[in-house]
C-alpha positions as a Python dict, from the first residue, in 0.01 Angstrom:
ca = {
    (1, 'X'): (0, 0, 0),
    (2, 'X'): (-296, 124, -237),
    (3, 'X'): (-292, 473, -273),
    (4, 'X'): (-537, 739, -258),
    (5, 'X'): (-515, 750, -684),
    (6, 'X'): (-494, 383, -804),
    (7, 'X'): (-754, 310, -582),
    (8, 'X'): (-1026, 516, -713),
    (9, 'X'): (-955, 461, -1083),
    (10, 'X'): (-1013, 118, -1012),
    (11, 'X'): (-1326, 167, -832),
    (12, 'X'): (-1475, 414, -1077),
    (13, 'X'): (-1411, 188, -1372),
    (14, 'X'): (-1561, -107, -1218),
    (15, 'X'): (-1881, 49, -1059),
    (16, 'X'): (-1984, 180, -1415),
    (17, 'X'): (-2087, -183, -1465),
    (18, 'X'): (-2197, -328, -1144),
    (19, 'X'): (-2537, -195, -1033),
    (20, 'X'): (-2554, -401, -725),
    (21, 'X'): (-2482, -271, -396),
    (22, 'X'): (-2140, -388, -200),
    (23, 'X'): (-2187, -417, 133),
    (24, 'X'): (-1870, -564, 302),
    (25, 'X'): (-1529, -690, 166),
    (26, 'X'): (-1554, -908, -181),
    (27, 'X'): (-1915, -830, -204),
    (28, 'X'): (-2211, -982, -151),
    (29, 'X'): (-2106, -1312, -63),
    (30, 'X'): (-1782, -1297, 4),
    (31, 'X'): (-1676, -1421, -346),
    (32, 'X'): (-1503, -1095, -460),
    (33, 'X'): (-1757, -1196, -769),
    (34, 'X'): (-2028, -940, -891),
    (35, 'X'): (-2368, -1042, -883),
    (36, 'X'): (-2437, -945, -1284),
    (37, 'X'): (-2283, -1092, -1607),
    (38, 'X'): (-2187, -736, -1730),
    (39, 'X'): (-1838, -685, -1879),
    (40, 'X'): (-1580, -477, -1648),
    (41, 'X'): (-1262, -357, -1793),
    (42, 'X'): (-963, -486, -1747),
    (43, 'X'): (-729, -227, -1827),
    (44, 'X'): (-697, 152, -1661),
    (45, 'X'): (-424, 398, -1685),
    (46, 'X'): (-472, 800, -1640),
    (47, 'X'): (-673, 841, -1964),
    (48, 'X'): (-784, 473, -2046),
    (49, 'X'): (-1144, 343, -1810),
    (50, 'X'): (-1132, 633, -1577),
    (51, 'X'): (-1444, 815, -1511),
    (52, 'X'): (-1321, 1030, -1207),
    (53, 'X'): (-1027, 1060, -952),
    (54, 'X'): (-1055, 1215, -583),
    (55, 'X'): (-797, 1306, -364),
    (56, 'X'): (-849, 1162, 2),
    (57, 'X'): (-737, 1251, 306),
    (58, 'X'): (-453, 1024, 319),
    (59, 'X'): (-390, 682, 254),
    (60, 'X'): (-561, 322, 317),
    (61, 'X'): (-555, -35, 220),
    (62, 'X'): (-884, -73, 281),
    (63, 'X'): (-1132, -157, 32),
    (64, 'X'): (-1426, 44, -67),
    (65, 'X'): (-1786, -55, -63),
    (66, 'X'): (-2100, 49, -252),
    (67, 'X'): (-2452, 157, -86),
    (68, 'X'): (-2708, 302, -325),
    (69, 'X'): (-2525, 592, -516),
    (70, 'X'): (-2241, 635, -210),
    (71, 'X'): (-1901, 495, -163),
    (72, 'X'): (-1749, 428, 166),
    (73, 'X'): (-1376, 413, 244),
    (74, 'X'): (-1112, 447, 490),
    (75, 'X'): (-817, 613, 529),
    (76, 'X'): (-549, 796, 778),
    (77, 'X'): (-377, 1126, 808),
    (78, 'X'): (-135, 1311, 1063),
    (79, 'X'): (143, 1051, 1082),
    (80, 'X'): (333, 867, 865),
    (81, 'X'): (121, 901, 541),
    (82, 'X'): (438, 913, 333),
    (83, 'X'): (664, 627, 520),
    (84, 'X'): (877, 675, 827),
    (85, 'X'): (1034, 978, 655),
    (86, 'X'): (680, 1140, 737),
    (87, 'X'): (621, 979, 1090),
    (88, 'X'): (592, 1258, 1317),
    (89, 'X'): (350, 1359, 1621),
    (90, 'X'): (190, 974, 1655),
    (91, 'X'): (-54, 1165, 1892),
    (92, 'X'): (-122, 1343, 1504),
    (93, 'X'): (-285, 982, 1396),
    (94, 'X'): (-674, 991, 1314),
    (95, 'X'): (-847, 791, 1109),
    (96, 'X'): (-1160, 842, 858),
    (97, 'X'): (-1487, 739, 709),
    (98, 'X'): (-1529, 882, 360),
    (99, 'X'): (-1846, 888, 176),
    (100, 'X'): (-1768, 966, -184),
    (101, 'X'): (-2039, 1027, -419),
    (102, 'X'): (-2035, 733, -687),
    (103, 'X'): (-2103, 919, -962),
    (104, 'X'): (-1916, 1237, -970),
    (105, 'X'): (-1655, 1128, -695),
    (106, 'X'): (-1777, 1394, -494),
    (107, 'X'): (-1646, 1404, -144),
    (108, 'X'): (-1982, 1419, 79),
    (109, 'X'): (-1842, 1382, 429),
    (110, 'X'): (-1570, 1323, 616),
    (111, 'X'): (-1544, 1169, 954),
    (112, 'X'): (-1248, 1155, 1134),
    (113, 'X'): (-1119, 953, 1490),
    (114, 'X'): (-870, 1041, 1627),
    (115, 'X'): (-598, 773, 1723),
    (116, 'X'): (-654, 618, 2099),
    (117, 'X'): (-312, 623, 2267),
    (118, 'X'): (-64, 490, 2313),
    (119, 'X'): (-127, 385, 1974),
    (120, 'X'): (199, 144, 1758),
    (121, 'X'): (453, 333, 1609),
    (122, 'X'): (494, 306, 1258),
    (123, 'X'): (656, -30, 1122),
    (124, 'X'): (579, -363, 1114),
    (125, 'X'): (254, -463, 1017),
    (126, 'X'): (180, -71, 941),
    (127, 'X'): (439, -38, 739),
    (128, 'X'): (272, -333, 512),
    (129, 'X'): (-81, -218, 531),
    (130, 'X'): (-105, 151, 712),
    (131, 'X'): (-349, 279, 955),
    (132, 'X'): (-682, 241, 806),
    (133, 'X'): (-664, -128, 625),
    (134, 'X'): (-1021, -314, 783),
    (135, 'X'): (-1279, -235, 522),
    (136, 'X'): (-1628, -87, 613),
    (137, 'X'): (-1890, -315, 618),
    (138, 'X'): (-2308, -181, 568),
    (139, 'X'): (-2638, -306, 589),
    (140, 'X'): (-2781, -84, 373),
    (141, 'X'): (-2885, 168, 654),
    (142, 'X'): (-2563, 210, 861),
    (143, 'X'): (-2195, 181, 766),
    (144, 'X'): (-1929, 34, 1026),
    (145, 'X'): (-1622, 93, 1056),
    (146, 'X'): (-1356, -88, 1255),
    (147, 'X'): (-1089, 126, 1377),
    (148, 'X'): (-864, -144, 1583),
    (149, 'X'): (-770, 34, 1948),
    (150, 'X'): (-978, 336, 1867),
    (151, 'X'): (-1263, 86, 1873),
    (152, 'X'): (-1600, -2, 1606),
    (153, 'X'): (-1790, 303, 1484),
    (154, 'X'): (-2137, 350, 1341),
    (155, 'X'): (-2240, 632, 1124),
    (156, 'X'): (-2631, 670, 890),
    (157, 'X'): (-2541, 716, 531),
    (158, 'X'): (-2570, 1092, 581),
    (159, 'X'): (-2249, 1112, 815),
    (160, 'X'): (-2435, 1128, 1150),
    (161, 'X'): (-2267, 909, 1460),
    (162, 'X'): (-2465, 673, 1624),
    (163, 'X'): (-2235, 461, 1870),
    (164, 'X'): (-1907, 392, 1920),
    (165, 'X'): (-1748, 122, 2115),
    (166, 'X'): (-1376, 7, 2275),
    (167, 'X'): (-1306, -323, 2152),
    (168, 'X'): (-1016, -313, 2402),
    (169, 'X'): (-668, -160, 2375),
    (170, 'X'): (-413, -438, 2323),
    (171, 'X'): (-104, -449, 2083),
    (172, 'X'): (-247, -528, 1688),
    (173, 'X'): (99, -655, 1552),
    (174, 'X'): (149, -943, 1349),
    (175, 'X'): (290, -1242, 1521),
    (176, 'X'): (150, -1191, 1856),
    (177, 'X'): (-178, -1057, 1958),
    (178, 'X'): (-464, -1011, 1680),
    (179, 'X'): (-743, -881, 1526),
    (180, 'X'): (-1003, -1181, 1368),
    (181, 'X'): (-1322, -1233, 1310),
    (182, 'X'): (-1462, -1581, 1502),
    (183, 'X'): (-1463, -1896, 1293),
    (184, 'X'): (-1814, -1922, 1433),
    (185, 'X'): (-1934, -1645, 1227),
    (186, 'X'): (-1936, -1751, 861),
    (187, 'X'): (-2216, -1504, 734),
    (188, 'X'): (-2237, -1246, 470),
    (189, 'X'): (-2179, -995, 792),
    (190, 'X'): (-1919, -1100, 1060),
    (191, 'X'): (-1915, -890, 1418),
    (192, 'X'): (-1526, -783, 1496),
    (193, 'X'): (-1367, -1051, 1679),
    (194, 'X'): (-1072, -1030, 1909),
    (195, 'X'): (-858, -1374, 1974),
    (196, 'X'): (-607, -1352, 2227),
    (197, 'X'): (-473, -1608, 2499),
    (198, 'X'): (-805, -1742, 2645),
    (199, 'X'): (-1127, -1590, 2550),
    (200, 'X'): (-1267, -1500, 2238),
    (201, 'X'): (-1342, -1162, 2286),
    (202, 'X'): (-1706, -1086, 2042),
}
């Protein structure tokens, strides 16, 4: 699991050099490539490549993205943010939109959701990749974020909600029912997808 720490020192290093917004997971195009021939480093520690740090909410294995001088990414707190130690009240679970500023690493808002339930308990798949690991996707206007049973929410850059919707509220293990987007939809920006016996569920 990426932490709250690791991952921003390795987004603050690397955004010093790319100008170009980064709209969706690896980028532009999907490559995980950035658009400019600029040197990044290659090397980070606590004092070596790090222009900020910024405590989050909880953790996430999500990966940020870039629009204009903000940085979205997603996290969860309330239940199990430390391991099964740590689990809890699962009716605790929310998840969250951040918007960081890029270059101070600024917190600008916050929006949580809280878990729809009966949501999984803690193992599994979560205990691989957490609560909050489908990165936010933007089109320069809007950011996205997918938020499996608690369904696909839309916020403006400034933190405001525009729509929400329930993308159903099946099991999202591993191994049996899941989450992916449609084969059909090979773009830059792919809709949320759900594949389970039968349908294709868009």
């Amino acid at each position: 699991m990426i932490t709250r720490l690791s991952l921003l020192v390795l987004l603050s290093s690397t955004l010093t050099a790319n100008a170009a917004d980064w709209l969706r997971f690896r980028g532009p195009n999907g490559s995980g490539i950035a658009p400019d021939d600029k040197p990044v480093p290659v090397e980070w520690s606590a004092t070596k490549n790090l222009k900020w740090k910024t405590a989050l909410p909880g953790p996430g294995s999500s990966s940020p993205i870039v629009v204009g001088d903000r940085i979205f990414v997603t996290c969860w707190s309330g239940y199990a943010t430390d391991g099964p130690q740590s689990a809890g009240d699962i009716t605790a679970l929310k998840r969250h939109l951040v918007c960081v500023d890029r270059a101070t690493g600024k917190i600008l808002w916050d929006k949580s959701v809280p878990a729809k339930q009966p949501e999984e308990p803690y193992g599994g798949m979560f205990a691989q990749n957490g609560y909050a690991s489908h990165t936010p996707v933007s089109d320069g206007k809007s950011v996205f974020a997918f938020f499996g049973k608690s369904g696909v929410h839309a916020f403006d850059l400034e933190g405001k909600a525009l729509w929400q919707a329930d993308v159903g509220d099946w099991d999202d293990r591993r191994g049996g029912q899941r989450v992916q987007p449609h084969p059909a939809w090979r773009g830059a920006r792919r809709p949320c997808a759900r594949r389970k016996p039968g349908p294709v569920w868009l």
